[in-house]
N, C-alpha and C positions, 0 to 999 in steps of 0.2 A: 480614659481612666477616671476624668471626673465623673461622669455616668454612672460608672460602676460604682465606684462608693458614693452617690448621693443613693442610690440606690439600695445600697446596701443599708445604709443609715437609715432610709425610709422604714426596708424589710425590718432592722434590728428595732426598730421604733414604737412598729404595730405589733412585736411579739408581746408584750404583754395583753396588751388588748382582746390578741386573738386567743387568752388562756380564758378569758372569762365571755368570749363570743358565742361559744359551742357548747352550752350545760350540757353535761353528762359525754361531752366527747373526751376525749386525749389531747393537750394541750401541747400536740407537734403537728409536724406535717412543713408543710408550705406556708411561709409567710405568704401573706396577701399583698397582692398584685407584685411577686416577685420573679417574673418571667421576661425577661431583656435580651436584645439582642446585641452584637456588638458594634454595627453599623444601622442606621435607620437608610439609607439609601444603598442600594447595590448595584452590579454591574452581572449580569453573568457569566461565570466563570470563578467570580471572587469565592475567596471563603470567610465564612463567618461563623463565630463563636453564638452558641446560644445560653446564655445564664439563667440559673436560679438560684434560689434559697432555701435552703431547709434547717428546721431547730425543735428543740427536744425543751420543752422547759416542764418538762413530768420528774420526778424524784429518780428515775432509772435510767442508763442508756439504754438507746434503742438503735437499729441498725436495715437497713431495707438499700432498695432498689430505685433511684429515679430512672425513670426511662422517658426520651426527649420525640418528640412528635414532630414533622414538619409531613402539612396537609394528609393527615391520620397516620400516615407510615413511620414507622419507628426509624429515628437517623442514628440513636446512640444510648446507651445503659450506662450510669456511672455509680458504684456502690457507695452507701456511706454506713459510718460508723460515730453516733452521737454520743456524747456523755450528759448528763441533766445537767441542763439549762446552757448546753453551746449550740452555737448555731456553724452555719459551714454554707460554701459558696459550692456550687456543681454546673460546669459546662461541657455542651458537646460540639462536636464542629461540625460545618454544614456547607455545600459547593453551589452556589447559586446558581437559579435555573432561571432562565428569564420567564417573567408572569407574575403573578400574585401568589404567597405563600401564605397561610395560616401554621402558627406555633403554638406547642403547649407541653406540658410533661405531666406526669402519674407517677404514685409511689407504688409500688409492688412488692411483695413477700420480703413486707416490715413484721420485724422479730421486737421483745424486748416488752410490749406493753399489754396487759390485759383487755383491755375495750378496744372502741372504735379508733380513728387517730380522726383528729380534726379537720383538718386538711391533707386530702390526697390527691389535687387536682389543681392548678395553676390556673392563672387566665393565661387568656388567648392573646398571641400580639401577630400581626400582619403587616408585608411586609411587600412592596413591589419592586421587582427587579428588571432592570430594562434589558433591553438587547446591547451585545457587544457592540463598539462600535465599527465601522469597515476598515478592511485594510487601507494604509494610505497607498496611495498609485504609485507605480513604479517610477525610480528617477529616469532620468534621461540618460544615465551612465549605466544604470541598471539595463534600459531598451536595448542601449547600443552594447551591451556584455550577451545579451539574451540572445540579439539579434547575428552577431558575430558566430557562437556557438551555435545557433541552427547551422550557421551557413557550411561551416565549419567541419559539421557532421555531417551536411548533406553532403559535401564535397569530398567528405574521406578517399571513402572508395576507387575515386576520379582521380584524385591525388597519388594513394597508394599505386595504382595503375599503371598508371604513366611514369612515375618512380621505378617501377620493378621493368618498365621495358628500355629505361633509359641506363640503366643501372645495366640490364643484360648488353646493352649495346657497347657502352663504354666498354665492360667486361671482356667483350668479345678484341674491340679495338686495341685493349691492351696488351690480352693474348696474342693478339700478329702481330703488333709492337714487336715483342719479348723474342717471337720465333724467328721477323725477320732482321732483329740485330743480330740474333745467334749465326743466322744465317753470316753474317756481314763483316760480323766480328771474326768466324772462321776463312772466310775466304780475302781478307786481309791482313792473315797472319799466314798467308802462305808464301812462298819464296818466289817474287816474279821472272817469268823468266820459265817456271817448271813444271811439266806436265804428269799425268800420274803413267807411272811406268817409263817414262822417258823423262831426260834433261839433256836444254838445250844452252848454249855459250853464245851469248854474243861480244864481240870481237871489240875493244874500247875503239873508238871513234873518237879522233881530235886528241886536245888535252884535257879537258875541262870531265871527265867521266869522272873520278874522285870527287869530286867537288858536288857533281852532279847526283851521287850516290849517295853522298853524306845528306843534301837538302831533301832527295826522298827518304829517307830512313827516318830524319826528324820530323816531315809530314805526314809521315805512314803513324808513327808512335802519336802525335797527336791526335788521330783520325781514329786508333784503335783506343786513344784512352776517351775520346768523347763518346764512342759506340759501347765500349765498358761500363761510363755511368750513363749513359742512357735505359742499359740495360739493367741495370742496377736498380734506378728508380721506375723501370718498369714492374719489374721482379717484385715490389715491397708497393701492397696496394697503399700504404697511408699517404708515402712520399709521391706515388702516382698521381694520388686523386685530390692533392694537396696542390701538387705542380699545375694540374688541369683547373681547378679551379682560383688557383693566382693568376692563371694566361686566360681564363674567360673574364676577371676580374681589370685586369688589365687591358683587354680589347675591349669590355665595356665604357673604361672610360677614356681611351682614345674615340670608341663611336660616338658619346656625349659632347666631347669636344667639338670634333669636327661639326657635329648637328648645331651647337651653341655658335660656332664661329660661322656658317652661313646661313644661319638664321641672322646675325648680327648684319652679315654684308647683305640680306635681302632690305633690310631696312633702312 
């Protein structure tokens, strides 16, 4: 910012000067040496502004075209519109290229003055811009995130695989679960003792046959309501595959035990 207005105050400074520098020219244009950029050193990629000055200290406003040069190619056009004796700031903006740049700007189809204009041509400022600089190197959480996801993806496939044929197995083992409770369940709700198409009586024996009927009857209902949920949390895969994996969970860590506990007596 201080830049800019020392600068400006230089340009506003030498306008009079420049009215009686040019006999018989036009007393606008381009203040002298009023061509700036907004950074003296760059980086490539950065952007930067390029400044000038232009002012009118003729009796009339006049009105034209600055157009902004970087290494002869046109980067930008900004119109202006003077009234006698103001002067006005005009920038264009520019994307750094790494290498040496040369700048400048020209006034183009200025209206308003009869003769020549004094200045239509700016100096020159240069300008080097370095190379970005490298990426920094991957963290060590970065390697081991990178390194995870190859693995990861390489393994899909191998994974999915073996999933879809363990998944058909289980599948399969629960469907003959399911068939042979049905099985087990009807053939202990049948009446012992009776055949199909025939029925047979056996004769009580001793005293104790009451007693003896009552304790199967309450063995028989406990045996048909364990084969009921059995067959229940067969029948409903969530409760199935929920139960299967608490009893792999559960034999995991009695085999941990026992491994930890003769490991313990080997030493």
């Amino acid at each position: 910012m201080s830049r800019l207005l020392v600068s400006l105050l230089c340009a506003t400074a030498l306008v009079p000067f420049v009215a009686f520098a040019a006999p018989g020219a036009m007393p606008a244009g381009f203040a002298p040496g009023s061509l700036w950029l907004s950074k003296t050193e760059a980086t490539a990629g950065e952007s930067l502004k390029i400044f000038t000055v232009v002012y009118d200290s003729t009796t009339s406003p006049i009105e034209g075209d600055v157009v902004f040069h970087a290494d002869t190619k046109d980067t930008g056009t900004q119109h202006f519109k003077l009234a006698a004796g103001e002067t006005q700031i005009l920038s264009a903006d520019w994307v750094a290229t790494a290498g040496t740049h040369t700048f400048s700007a020209s006034i183009k189809n200025i209206t308003g003055v009869s003769g020549t204009v004094a200045n239509t041509e700016t100096n020159s400022v240069s300008i080097k811009v370095a190379e970005p600089p490298p990426p920094p190197p991957p963290s060590a959480t970065t390697q081991a995130v990178n390194t995870v996801s190859n693995v990861i993806a390489s393994s899909t496939p191998v994974v999915v695989s073996v999933a879809e044929k363990v998944f058909a197995l289980s599948e399969s083992v629960r469907n003959g679960a399911v068939e042979a409770l049905k099985k087990q369940l009807a053939a202990s709700e049948s009446p012992k003792g009776q055949v199909l198409g025939a029925s047979t009586y056996r004769a009580p024996q001793g005293g104790t046959t009451s007693a003896d009927a009552g304790n199967g009857s309450i063995v028989g209902s406990i045996w048909r309501g364990l084969l009921s949920g059995l067959l229940f949390v067969c029948n409903l895969k969530l409760l199935f595959y929920g139960l299967l994996l608490f009893v792999i969970f559960v034999l995991y860590k009695l085999l941990r035990t026992m491994l930890r506990e003769r490991r313990a007596r080997s030493y």
